[in-house]
BALOBA-1460 file (C-alpha; in Angstrom, 3 decimals):
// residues 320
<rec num="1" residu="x" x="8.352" y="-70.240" z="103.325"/>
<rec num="2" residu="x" x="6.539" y="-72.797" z="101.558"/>
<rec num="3" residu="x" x="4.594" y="-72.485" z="98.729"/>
<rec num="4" residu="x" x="1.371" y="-74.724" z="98.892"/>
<rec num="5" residu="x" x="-0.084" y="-73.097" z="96.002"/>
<rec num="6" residu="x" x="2.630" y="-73.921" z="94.043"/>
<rec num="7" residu="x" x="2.836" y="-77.278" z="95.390"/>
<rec num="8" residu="x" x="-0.756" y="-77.713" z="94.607"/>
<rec num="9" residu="x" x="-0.260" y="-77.185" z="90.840"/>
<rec num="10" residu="x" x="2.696" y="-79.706" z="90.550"/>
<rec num="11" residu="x" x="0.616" y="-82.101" z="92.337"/>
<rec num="12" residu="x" x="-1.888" y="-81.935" z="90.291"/>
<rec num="13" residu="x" x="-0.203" y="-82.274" z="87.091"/>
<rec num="14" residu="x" x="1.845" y="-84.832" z="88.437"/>
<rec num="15" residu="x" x="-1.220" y="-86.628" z="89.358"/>
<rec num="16" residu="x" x="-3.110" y="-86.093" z="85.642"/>
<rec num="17" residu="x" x="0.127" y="-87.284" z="84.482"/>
<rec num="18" residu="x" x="0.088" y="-90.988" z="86.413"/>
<rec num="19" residu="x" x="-3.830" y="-90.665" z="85.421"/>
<rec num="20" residu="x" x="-2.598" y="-90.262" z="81.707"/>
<rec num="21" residu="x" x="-0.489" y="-93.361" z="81.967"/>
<rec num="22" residu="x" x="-2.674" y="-95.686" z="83.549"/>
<rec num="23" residu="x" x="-5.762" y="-94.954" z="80.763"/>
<rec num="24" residu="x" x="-3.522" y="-96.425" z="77.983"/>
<rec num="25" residu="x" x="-4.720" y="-100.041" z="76.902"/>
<rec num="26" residu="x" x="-2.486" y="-102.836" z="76.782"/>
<rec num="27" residu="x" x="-2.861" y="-104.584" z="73.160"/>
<rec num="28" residu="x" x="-1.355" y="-107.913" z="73.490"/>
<rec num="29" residu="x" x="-0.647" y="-108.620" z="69.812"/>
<rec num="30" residu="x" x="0.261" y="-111.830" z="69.035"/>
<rec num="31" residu="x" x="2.439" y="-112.362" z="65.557"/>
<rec num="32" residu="x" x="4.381" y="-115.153" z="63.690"/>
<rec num="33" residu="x" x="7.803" y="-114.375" z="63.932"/>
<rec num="34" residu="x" x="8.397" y="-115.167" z="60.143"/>
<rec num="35" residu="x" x="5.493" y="-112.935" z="59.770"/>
<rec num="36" residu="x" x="5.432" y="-109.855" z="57.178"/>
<rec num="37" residu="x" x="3.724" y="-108.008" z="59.680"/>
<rec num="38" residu="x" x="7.625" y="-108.327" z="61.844"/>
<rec num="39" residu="x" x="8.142" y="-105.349" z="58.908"/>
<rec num="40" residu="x" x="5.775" y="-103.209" z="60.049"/>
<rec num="41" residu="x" x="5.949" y="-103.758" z="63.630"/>
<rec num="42" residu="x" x="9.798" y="-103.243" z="63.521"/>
<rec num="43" residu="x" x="8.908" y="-100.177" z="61.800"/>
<rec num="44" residu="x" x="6.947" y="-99.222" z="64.472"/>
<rec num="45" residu="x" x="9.334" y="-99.505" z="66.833"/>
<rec num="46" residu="x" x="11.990" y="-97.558" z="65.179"/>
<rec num="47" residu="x" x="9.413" y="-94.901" z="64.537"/>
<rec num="48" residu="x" x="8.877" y="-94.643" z="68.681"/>
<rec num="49" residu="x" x="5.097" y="-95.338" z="68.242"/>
<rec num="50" residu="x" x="4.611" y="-98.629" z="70.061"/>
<rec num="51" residu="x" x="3.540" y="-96.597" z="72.850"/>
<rec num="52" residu="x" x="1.279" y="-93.219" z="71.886"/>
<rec num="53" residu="x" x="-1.567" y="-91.789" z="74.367"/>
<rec num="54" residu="x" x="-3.986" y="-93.970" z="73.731"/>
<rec num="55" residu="x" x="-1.756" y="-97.349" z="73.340"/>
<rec num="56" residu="x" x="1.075" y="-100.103" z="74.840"/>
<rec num="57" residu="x" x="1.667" y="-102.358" z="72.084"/>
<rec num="58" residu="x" x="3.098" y="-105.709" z="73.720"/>
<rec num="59" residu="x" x="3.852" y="-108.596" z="70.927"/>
<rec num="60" residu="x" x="3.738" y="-111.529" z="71.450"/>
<rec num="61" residu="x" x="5.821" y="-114.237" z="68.868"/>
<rec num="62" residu="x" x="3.845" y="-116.928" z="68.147"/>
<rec num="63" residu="x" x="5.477" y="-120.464" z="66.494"/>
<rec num="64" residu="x" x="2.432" y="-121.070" z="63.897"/>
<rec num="65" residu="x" x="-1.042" y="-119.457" z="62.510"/>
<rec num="66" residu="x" x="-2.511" y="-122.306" z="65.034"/>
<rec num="67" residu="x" x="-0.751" y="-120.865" z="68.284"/>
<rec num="68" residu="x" x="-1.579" y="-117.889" z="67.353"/>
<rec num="69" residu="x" x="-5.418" y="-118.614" z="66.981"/>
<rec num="70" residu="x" x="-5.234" y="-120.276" z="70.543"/>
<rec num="71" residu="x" x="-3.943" y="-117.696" z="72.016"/>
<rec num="72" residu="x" x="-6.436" y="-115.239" z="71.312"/>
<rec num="73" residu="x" x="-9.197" y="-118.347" z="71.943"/>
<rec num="74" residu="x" x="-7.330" y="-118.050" z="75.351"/>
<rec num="75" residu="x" x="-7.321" y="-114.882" z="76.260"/>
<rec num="76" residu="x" x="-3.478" y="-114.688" z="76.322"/>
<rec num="77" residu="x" x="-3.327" y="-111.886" z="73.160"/>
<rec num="78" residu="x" x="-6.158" y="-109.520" z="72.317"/>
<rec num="79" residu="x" x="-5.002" y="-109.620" z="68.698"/>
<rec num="80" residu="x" x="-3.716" y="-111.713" z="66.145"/>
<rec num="81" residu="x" x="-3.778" y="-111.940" z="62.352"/>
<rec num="82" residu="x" x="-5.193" y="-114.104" z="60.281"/>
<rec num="83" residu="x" x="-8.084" y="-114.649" z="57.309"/>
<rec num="84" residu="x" x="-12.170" y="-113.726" z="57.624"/>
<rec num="85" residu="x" x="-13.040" y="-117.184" z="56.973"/>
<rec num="86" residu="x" x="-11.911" y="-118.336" z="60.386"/>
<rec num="87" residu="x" x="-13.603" y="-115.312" z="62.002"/>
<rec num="88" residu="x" x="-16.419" y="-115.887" z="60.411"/>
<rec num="89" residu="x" x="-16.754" y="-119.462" z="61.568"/>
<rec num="90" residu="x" x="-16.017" y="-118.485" z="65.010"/>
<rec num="91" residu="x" x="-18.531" y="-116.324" z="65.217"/>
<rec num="92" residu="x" x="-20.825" y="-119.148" z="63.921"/>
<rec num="93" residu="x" x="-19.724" y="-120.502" z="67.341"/>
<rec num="94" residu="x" x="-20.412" y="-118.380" z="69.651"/>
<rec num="95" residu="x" x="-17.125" y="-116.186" z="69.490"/>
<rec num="96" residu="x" x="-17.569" y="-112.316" z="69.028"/>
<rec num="97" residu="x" x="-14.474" y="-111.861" z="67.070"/>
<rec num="98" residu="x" x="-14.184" y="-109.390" z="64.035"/>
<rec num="99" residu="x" x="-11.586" y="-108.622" z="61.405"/>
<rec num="100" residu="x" x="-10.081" y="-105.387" z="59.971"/>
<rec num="101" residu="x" x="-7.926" y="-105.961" z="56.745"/>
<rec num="102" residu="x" x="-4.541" y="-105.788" z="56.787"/>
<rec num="103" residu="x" x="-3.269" y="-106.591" z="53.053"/>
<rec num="104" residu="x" x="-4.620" y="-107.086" z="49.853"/>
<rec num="105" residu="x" x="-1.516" y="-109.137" z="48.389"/>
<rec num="106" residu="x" x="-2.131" y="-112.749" z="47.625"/>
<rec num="107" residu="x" x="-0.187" y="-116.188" z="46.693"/>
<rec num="108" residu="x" x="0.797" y="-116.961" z="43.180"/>
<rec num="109" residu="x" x="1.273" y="-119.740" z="40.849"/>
<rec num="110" residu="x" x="4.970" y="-119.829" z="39.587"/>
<rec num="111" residu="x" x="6.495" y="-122.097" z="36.861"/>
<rec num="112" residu="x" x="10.253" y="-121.795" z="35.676"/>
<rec num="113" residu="x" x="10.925" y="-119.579" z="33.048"/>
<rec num="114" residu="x" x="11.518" y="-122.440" z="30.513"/>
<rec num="115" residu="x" x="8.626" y="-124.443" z="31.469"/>
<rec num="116" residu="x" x="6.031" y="-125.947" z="28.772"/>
<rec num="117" residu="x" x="2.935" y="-124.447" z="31.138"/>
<rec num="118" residu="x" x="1.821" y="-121.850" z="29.397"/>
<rec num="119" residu="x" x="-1.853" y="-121.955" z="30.776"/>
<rec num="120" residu="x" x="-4.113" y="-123.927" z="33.130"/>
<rec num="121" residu="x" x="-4.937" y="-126.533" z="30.863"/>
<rec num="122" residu="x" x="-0.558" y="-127.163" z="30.673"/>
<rec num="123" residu="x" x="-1.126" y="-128.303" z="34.420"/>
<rec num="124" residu="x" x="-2.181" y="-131.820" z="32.960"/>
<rec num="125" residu="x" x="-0.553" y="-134.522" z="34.229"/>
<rec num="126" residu="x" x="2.083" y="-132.508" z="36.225"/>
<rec num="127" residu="x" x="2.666" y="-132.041" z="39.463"/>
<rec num="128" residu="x" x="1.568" y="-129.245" z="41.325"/>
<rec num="129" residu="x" x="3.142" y="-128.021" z="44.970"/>
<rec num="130" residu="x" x="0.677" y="-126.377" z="47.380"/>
<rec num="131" residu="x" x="1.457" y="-124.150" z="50.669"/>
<rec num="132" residu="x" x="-1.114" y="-124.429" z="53.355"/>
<rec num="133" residu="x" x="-2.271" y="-127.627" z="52.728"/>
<rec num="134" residu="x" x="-5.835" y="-129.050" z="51.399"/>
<rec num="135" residu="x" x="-7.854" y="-125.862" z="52.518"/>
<rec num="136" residu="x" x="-5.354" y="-123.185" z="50.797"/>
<rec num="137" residu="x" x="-7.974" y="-120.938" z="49.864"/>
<rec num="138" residu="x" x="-6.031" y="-120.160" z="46.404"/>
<rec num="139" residu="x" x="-5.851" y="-123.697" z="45.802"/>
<rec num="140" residu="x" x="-9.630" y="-124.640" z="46.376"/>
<rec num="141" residu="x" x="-10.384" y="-121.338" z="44.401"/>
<rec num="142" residu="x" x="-8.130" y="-122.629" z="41.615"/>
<rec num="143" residu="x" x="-10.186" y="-125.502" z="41.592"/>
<rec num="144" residu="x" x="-13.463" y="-123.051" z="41.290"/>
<rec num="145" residu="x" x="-11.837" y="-121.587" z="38.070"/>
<rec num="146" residu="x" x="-11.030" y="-124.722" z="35.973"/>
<rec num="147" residu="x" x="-14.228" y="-126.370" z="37.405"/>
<rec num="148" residu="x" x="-16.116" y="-123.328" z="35.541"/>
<rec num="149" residu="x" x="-13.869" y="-123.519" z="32.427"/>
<rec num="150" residu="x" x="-15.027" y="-127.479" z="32.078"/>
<rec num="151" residu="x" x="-11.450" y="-128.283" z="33.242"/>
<rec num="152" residu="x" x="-12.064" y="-130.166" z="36.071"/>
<rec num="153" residu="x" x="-10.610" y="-133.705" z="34.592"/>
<rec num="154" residu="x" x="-7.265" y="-131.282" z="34.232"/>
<rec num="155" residu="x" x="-7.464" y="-130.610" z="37.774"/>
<rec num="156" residu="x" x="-8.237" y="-133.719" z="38.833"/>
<rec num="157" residu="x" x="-5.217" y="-134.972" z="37.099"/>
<rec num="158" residu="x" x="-2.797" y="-133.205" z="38.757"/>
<rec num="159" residu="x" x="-0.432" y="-134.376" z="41.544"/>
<rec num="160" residu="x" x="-1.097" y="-132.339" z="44.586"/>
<rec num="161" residu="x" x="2.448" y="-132.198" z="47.128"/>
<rec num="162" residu="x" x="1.989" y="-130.028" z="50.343"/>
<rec num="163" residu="x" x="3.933" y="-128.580" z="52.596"/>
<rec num="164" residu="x" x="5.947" y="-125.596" z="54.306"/>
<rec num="165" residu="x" x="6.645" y="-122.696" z="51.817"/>
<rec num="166" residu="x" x="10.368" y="-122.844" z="52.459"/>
<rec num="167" residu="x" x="10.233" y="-126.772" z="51.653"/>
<rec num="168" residu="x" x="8.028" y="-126.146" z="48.513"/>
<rec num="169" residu="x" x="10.403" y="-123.496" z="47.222"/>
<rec num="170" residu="x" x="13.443" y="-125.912" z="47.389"/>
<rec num="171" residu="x" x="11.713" y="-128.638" z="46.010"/>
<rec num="172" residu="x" x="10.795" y="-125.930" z="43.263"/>
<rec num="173" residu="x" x="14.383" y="-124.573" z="42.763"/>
<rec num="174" residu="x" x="15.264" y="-128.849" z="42.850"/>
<rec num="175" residu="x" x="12.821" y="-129.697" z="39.592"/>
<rec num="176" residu="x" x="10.817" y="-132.300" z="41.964"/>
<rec num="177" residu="x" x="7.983" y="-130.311" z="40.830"/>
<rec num="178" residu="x" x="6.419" y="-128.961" z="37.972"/>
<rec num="179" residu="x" x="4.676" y="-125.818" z="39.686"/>
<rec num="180" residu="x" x="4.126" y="-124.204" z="42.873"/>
<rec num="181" residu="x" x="1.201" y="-122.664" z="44.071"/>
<rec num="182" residu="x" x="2.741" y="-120.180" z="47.352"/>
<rec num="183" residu="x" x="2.319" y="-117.461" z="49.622"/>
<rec num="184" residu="x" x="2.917" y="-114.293" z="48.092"/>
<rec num="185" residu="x" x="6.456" y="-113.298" z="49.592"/>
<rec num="186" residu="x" x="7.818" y="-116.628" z="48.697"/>
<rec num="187" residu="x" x="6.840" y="-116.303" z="44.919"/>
<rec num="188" residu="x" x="7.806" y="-112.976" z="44.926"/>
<rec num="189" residu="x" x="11.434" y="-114.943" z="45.893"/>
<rec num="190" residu="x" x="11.097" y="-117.023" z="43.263"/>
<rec num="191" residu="x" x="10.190" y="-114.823" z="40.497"/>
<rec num="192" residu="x" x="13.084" y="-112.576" z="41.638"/>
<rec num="193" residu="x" x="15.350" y="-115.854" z="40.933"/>
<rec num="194" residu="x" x="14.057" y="-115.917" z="37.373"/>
<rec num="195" residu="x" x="10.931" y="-118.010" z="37.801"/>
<rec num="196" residu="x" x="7.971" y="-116.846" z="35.937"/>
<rec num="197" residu="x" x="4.144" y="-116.210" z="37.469"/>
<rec num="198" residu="x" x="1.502" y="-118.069" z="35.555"/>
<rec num="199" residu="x" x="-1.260" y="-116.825" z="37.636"/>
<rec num="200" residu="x" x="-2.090" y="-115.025" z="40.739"/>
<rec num="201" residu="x" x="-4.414" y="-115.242" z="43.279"/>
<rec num="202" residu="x" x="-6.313" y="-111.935" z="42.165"/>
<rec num="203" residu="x" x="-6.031" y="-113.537" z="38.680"/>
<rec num="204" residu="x" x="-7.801" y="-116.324" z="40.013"/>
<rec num="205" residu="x" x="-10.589" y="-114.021" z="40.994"/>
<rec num="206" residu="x" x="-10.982" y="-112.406" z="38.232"/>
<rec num="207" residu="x" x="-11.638" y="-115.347" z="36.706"/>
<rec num="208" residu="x" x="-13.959" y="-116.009" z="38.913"/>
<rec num="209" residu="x" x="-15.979" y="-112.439" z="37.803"/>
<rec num="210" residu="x" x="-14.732" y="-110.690" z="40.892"/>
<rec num="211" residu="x" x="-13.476" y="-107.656" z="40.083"/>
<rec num="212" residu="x" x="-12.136" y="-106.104" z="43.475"/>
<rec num="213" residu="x" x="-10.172" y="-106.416" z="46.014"/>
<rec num="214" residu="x" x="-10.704" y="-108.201" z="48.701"/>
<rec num="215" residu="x" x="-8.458" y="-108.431" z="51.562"/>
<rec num="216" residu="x" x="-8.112" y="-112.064" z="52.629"/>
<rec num="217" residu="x" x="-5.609" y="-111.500" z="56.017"/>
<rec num="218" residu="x" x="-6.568" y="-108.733" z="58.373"/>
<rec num="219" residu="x" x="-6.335" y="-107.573" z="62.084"/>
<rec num="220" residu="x" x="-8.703" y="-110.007" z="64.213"/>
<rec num="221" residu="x" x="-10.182" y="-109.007" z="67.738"/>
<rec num="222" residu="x" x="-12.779" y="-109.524" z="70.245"/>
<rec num="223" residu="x" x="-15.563" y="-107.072" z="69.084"/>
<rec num="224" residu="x" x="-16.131" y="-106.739" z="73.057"/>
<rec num="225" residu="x" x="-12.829" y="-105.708" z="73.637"/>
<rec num="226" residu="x" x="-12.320" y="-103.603" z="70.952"/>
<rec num="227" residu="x" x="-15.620" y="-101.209" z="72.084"/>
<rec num="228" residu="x" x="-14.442" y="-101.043" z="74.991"/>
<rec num="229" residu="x" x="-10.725" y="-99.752" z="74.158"/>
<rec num="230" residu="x" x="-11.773" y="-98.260" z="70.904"/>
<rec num="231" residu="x" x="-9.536" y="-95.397" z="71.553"/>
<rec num="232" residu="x" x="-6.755" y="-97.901" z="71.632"/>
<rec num="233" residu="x" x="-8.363" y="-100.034" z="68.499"/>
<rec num="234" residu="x" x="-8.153" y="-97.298" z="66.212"/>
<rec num="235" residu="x" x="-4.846" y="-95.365" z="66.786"/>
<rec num="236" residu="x" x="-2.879" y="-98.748" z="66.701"/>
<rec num="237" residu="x" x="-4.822" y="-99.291" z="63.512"/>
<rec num="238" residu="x" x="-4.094" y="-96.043" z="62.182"/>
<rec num="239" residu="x" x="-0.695" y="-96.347" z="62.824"/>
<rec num="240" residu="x" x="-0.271" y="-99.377" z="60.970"/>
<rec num="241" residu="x" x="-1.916" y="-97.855" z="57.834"/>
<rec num="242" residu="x" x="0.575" y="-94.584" z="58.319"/>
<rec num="243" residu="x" x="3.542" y="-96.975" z="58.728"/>
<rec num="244" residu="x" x="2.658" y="-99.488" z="56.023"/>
<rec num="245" residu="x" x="3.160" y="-95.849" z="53.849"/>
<rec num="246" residu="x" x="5.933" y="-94.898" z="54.948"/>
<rec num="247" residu="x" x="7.733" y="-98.285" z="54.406"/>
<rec num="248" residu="x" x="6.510" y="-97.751" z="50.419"/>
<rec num="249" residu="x" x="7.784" y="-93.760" z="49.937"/>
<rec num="250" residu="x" x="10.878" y="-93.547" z="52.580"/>
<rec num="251" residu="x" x="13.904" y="-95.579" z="51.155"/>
<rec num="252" residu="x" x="15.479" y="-94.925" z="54.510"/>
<rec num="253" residu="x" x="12.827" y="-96.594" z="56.785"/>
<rec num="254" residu="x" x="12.772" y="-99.399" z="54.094"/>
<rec num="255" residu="x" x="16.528" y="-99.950" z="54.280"/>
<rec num="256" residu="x" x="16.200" y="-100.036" z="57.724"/>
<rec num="257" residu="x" x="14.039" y="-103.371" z="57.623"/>
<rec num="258" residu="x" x="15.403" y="-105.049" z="54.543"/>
<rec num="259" residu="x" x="17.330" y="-107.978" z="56.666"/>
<rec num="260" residu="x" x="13.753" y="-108.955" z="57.866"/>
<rec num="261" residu="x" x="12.321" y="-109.952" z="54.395"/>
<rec num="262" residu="x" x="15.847" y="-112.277" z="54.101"/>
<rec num="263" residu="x" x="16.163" y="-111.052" z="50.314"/>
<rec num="264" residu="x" x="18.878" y="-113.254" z="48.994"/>
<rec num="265" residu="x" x="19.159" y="-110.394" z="46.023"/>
<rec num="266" residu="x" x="18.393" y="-106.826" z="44.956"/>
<rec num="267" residu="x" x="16.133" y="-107.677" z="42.007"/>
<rec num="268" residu="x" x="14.271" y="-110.434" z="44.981"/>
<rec num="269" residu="x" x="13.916" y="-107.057" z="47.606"/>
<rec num="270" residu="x" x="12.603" y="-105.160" z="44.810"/>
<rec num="271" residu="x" x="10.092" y="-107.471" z="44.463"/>
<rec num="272" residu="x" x="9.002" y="-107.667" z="47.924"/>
<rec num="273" residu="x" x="8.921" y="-104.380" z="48.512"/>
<rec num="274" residu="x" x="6.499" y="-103.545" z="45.117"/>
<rec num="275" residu="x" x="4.784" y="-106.378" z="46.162"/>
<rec num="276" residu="x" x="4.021" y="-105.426" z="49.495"/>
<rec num="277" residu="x" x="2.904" y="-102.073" z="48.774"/>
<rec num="278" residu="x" x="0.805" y="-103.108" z="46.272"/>
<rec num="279" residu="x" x="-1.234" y="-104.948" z="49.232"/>
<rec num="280" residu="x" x="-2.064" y="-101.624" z="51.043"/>
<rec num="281" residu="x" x="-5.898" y="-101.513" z="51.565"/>
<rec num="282" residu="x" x="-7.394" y="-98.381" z="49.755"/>
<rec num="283" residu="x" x="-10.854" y="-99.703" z="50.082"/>
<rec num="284" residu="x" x="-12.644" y="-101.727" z="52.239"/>
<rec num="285" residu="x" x="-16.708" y="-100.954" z="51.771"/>
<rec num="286" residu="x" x="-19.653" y="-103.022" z="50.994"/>
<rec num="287" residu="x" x="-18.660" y="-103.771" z="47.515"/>
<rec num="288" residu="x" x="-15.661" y="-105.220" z="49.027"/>
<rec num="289" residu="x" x="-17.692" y="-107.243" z="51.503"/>
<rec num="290" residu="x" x="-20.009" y="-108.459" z="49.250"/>
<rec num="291" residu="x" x="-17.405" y="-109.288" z="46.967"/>
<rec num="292" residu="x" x="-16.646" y="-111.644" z="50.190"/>
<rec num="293" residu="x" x="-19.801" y="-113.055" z="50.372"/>
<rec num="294" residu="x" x="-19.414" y="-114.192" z="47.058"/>
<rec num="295" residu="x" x="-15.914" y="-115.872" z="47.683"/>
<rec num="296" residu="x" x="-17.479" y="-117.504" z="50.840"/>
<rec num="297" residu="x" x="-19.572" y="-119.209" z="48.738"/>
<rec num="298" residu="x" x="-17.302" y="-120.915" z="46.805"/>
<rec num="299" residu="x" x="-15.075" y="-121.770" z="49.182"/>
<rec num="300" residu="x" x="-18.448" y="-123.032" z="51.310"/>
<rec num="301" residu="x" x="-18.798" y="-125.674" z="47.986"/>
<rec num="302" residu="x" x="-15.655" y="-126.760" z="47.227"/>
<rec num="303" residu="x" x="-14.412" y="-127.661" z="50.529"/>
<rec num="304" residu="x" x="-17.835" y="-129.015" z="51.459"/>
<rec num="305" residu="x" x="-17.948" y="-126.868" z="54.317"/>
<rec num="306" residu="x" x="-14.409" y="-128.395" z="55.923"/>
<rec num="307" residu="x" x="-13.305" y="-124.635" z="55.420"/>
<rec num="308" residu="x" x="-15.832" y="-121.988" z="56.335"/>
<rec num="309" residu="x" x="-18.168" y="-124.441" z="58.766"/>
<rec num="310" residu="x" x="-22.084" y="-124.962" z="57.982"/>
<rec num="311" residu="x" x="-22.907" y="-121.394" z="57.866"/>
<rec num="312" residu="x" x="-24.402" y="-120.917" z="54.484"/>
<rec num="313" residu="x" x="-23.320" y="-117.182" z="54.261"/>
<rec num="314" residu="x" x="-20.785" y="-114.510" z="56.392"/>
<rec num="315" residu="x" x="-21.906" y="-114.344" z="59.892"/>
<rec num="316" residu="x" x="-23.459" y="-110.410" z="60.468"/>
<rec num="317" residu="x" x="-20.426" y="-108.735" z="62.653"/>
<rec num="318" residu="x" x="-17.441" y="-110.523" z="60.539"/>
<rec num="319" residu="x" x="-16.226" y="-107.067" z="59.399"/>
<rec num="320" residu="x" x="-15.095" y="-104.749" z="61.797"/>
């Protein structure tokens, strides 16, 4: 004899079930795959949390920042990552994207060990390799700092290479040039090779009179899309905070992703790894933000607006 209560109550748990399933958001992530954010994302996927209730993480590999950036312009990834500056002079456009920070860690300025430059005003005369190009952000703010120290004929006399990090570290590890002004991972390479930091880019800051933090890469989004899957929005966000933690305190999970960062030594993993979790976000308020503002504004000046656009401040909705 049949049971039709019974079948009732599967039914309907089978049917909250397939209701369960189709309320989780897609989040089309798109990511460099030479990336540091591969670490966590790996991570992620080891820890069985690229799906959760609320959640389908899909990522995307992308071959450059620029792909990645027209991809999301596209519609073809909901989220990418890359620096408040752009964001903000999107939004300046038209665009309602926003930004949620993702690390704190920033490029350095490395010498060899047995180099003369001891200080800025060594940089005379010598010749200086830059990653990212004219608009490196450390590079212009570098300019900011010996501009303010009545160093500017220093700077000015500089040679000024640019190119791929990779390329700039050989060229480093080749004497072709004096210094090297990088992304933080790759200086973290070459100080694990014996190369010594002259100055970072939160040294830079400092010098500057900024005394926090401030994140300069970060989670960017529609600010549409994101209200409308804010369920989504925040547990993939949380999870990437949880994560980022447990790569610093579980040797395990950090063993696990080692062959990612492409450590060519112990001492050079180490390195990364401090490094890295040294970058975790622990605040993110308005001194933070204002702290920003103040950044924008130099970069705004220096780069004559070819950086941030002709918006003469952060455009309201930047910050997620």
């Amino acid at each position: 004899m049949i049971n039709y209560k019974k079948l009732l109550l599967i039914f309907t748990l089978l049917s909250s079930q397939f209701s369960f399933a189709s309320e989780k958001t897609l989040v089309r992530l798109g990511a460099l795959a030479f990336g540091t954010v591969n670490w966590e994302l790996t991570a992620m996927q080891q820890a069985g949390i690229m799906e959760t209730e609320h959640y389908r993480l899909q990522v995307i590999k992308m071959a450059n920042p620029q792909a990645a950036k027209i991809a999301l312009q596209s519609g073809a990834v909901d989220m990418i990552v890359t620096d408040w500056i752009w964001v903000s002079r999107m939004r300046a456009l038209g665009k309602d994207y926003s930004f949620y920070p993702y690390s704190n860690t920033s490029g350095a300025l490395v010498v060899a060990e047995n180099s003369s430059i001891k200080q800025l005003q060594d940089l005379k005369n010598k010749k200086l390799a830059v990653a990212g190009g004219e608009l490196d952000k450390n590079s212009l703010l570098l300019q900011v700092l010996m501009q303010q120290k009545g160093q500017m004929d220093i700077f000015t006399s500089i040679e000024k290479v640019y190119g791929a990090p990779p390329l700039l570290n050989q060229q480093m590890q080749d004497k072709r040039v004096d210094a090297l002004l990088t992304y933080w991972h790759y200086a973290a390479q070459m100080q694990g090779e014996g190369y010594r930091v002259l100055m970072t880019g939160a040294d830079i800051l400092h010098g500057l009179g900024i005394q926090v933090s401030v994140p300069s890469i970060g989670y960017v989004f529609d600010r549409t899309w994101a209200r409308s899957n804010k369920a989504a929005v925040q547990a993939f966000l949380e999870n990437t905070r949880q994560i980022k933690n447990t790569l610093c305190i579980d040797d395990f999970a950090w063993q696990n992703i080692e062959p990612l960062t492409q450590a060519k030594t112990a001492q050079v993993c180490k390195l990364l790894r401090q490094q890295y979790c040294a970058g975790r976000v622990t605040s993110w308020g308005a001194k933070e933000q204002q702290a920003a503002g103040v950044i924008f504004q130099y970069l705004k000046e220096v780069s004559q607006q070819r950086l941030t656009g002709k918006s003469d401040k952060i455009q309201a909705g930047t910050f997620w």
